[in-house]
N, C-alpha and C positions, 0 to 999 in steps of 0.2 A: 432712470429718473422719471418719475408720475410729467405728468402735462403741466400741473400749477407749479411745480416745484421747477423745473425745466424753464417757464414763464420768468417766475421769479429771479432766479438765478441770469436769466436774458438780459431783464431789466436793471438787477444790480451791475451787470458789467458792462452795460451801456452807457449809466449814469455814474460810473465809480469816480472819483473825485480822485485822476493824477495829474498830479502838479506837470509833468515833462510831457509836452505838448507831443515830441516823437514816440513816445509809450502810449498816449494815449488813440494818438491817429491808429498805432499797431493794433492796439487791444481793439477799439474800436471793429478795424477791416474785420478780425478774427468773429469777432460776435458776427458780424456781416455774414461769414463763410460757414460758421456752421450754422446759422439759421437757414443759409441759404440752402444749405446741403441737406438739411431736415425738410425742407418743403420740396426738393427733386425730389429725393428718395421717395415722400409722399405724395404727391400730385405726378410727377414727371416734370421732366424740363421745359418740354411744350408748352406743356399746361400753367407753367408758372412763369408769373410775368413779375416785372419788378418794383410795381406796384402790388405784389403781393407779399412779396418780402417786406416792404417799406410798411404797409400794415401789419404785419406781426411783428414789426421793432415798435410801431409805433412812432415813427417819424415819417416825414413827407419824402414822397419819389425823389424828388430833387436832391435829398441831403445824400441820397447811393452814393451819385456819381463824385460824389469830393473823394470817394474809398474806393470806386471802381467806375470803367470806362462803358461797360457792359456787360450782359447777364453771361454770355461766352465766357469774357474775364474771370467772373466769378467761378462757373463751373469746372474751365483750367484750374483756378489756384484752389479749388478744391481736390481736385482728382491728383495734382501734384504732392497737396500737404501727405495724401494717402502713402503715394508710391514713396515720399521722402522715408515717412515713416520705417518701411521697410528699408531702403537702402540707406539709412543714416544707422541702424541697427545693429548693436557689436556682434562678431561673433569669437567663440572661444576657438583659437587655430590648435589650443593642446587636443580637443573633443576629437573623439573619434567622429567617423560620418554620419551613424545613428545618432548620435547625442546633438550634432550640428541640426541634424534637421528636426528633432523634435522640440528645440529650440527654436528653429522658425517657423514651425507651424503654430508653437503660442503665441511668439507675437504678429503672427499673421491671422490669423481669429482672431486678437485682440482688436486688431487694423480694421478687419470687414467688421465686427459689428460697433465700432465706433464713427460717429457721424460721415466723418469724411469717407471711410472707408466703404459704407455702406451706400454712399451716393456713388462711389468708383464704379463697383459692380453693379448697382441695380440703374443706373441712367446711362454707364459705357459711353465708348468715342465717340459714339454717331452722331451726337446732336452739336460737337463743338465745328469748328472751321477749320479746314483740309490740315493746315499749317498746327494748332493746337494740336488735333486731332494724332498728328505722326508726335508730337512730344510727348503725351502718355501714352502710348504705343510704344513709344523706345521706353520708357521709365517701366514698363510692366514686365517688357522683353529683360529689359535687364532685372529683375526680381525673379522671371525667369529661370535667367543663366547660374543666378545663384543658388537656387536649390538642383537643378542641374550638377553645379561644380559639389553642390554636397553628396549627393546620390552619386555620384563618381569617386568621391574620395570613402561610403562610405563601400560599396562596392570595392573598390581596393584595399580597406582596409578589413577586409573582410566581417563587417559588424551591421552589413543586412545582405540579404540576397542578390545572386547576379540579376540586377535588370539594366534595361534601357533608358538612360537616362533624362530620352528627352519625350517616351511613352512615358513614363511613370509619372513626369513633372506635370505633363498636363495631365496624365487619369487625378489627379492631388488637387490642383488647382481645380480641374471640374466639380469636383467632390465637394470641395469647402466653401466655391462659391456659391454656394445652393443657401450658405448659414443665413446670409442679411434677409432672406424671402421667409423666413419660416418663425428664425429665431425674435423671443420677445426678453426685451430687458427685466420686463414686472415679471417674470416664469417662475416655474420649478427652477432654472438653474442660473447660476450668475455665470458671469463671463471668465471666471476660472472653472467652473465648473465645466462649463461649454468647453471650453479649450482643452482640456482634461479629456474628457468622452470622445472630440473630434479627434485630435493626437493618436486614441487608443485605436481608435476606428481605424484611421488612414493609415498607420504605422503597421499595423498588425499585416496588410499585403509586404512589409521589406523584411519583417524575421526572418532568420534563414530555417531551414527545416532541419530537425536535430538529428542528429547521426553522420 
């Protein structure tokens, strides 16, 4: 989505007129978190203070804190909306093990270059507080475990190559998280497209060798 149009679209759902005061508090926070998560990703988390967020809503510092305690706050229930994403995520248990993981590798490139997803990997734990810090640590661990338990079932089911399941898991996550550094949304390619090429790419080391 362009800069004006991104603008736009902020300002409509900041100002959207709902009637149910708990909808509206909701909507609200969420406008909060990806704006937020747009300006780590772009400045860093250091660098952004919360009177810099509160200027690009266009509301006063003061009005944050009715929707968050602090900037930490914020960048926890970002980095969590990410990891939800993934493990709220169906998977097909008929699928064999290749088809399970080709599966979450689209909606996992969909995850890194969507806002949330792309403050996860490009800001990481370090900047949150000891205690946050280990809750997405465990949330990622277990995103993890899950492509792990696919690479094993697809290894037994013999529908990619013998590997190691927990080398392979991280050469994959290495690989794709490289996408939020490079990948632009205005490009040659949209986010199906992306995830298509990525897929092909990373998949192509679990084929089994024919014969």
């Amino acid at each position: 989505m362009a800069v004006n149009e991104t603008k736009v679209a902020r300002k409509r759902a900041w100002q959207g007129a709902i009637q149910d005061a708990d909808d509206q508090f909701a909507m609200k926070r969420q406008v909060v978190l990806r704006t937020a998560a747009q300006i780590f990703s772009r400045r860093g988390f250091h660098q952004t203070t919360l009177s810099d967020i509160a200027d690009e809503l266009h509301i006063a510092k003061p009005t944050l804190y009715h929707y968050f305690k602090s900037k930490d706050e914020i960048l926890l229930e970002v980095q969590q909306a990410a990891i939800q994403q993934m493990l709220e995520a169906p998977v097909d248990p008929k699928a064999n093990g290749f088809e399970q993981i080709r599966g979450f590798f689209h909606r996992y490139v969909e995850m890194i270059v969507d806002d949330f997803g792309t403050c996860l990997i490009m800001t990481g734990v370090t900047p949150l507080e000891p205690g946050n810090r280990s809750l997405v640590r465990k949330g990622s661990k277990s995103i993890e475990l899950i492509l792990r338990d696919m690479l094993k079932r697809g290894v037994e089911d013999g529908s990619i190559a013998p590997v190691d399941p927990k080398i392979a898991a991280k050469f994959m996550f290495g690989a794709l998280n490289w996408i939020p550094y490079w990948y632009r949304s205005d490009g040659d390619l949209d986010v199906e497209g992306l995830a298509d090429r990525a897929i092909e790419f990373v998949m192509r080391g679990l084929l089994k060798a024919p014969g």
